[in-house]
C-alpha positions as CSV (number, residue, x, y, z in Angstrom):
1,X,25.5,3.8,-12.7
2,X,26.6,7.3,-11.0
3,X,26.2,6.8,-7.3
4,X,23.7,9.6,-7.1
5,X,22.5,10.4,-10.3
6,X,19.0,11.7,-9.4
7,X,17.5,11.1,-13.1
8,X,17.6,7.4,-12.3
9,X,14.7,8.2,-9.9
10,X,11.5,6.8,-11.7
11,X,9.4,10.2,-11.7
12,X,6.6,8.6,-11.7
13,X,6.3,7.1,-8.5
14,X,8.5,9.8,-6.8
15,X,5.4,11.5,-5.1
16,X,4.6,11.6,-2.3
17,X,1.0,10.8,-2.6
18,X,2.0,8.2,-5.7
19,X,4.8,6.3,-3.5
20,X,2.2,6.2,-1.0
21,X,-0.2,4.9,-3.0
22,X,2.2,2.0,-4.6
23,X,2.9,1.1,-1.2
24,X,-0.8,0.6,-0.1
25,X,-1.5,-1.3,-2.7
26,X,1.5,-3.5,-2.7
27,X,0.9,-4.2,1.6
28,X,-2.9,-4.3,0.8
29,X,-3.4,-5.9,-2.7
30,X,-6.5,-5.0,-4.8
31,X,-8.2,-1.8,-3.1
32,X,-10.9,0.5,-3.5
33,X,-11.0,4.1,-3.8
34,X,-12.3,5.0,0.1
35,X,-9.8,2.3,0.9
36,X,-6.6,4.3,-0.3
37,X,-8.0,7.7,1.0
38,X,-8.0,6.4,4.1
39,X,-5.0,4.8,4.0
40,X,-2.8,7.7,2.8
41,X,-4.6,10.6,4.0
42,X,-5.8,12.3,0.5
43,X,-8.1,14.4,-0.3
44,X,-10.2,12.8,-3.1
45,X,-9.7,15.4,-6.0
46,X,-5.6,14.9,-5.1
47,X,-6.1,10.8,-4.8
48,X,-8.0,10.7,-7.7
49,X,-4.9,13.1,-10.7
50,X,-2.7,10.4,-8.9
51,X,-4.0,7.4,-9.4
52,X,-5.3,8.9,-13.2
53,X,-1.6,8.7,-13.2
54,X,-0.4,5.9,-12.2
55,X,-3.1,4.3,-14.4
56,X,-1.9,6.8,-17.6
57,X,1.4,5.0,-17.1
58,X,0.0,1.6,-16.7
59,X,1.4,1.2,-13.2
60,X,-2.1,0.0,-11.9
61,X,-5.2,-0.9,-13.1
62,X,-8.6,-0.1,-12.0
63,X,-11.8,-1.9,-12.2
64,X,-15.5,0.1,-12.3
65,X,-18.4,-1.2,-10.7
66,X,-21.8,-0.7,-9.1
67,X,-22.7,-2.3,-5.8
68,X,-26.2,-0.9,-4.7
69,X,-25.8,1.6,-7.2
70,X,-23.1,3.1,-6.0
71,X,-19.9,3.0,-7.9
72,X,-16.9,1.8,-6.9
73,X,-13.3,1.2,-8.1
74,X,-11.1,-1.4,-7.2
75,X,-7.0,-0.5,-7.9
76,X,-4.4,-2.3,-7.9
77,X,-1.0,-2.4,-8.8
78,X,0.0,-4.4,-12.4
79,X,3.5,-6.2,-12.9
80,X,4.7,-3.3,-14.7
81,X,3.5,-1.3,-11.7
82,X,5.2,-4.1,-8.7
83,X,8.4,-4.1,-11.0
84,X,8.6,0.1,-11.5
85,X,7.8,0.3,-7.6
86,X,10.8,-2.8,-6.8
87,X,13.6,-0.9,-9.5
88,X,12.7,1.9,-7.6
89,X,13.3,0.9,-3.7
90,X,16.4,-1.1,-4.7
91,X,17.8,1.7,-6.2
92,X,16.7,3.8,-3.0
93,X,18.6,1.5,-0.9
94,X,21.7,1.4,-3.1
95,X,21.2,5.2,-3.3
96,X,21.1,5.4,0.8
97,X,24.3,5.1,2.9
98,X,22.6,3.0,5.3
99,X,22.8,-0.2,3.4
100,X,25.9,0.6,1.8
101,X,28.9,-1.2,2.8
102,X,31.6,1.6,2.4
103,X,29.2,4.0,4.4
């Protein structure tokens, strides 16, 4: 491995809205949609072409419902998704001088 070869960087999750959304999920588990906005900040139209996504490239998975005929969707991240979103902190922290031994 380079020591900063960018390209390792999973391009997927390196967004901010994306990385954000990984995170909630991970801290929060399963999630819905109003739960995430709020969480991150989002507007919905920019929540909703990330999560699309994240769910494209099977990072998370969403379940549709109706609860008093409303819908709702529940996310949350799948193993591919926790292990993309752990390959990609550990090679943040190797990529950082703050956890590096010779820094």
């Amino acid at each position: 491995m380079t020591d900063f070869d960018y390209q390792l960087i999973d391009d997927l999750i390196h967004s901010r809205i994306r990385l954000a959304v990984m995170a909630a999920l991970a801290a929060l588990g399963p999630a819905s949609f109003s739960l995430i906005k709020e969480q991150i900040g989002a507007t919905d139209g920019n929540l909703s072409v990330h999560l699309r996504k994240l769910e494209d490239g099977e990072y998370l998975h969403v379940d549709k419902s109706f609860i008093d005929r409303k819908p709702v969707s529940i996310y949350c991240l799948t193993a591919k998704g926790k292990a993309a979103l752990k390959t990609y902190i550990e090679y943040l922290e190797n990529l950082l001088p703050l956890n590096n031994p010779k820094g």
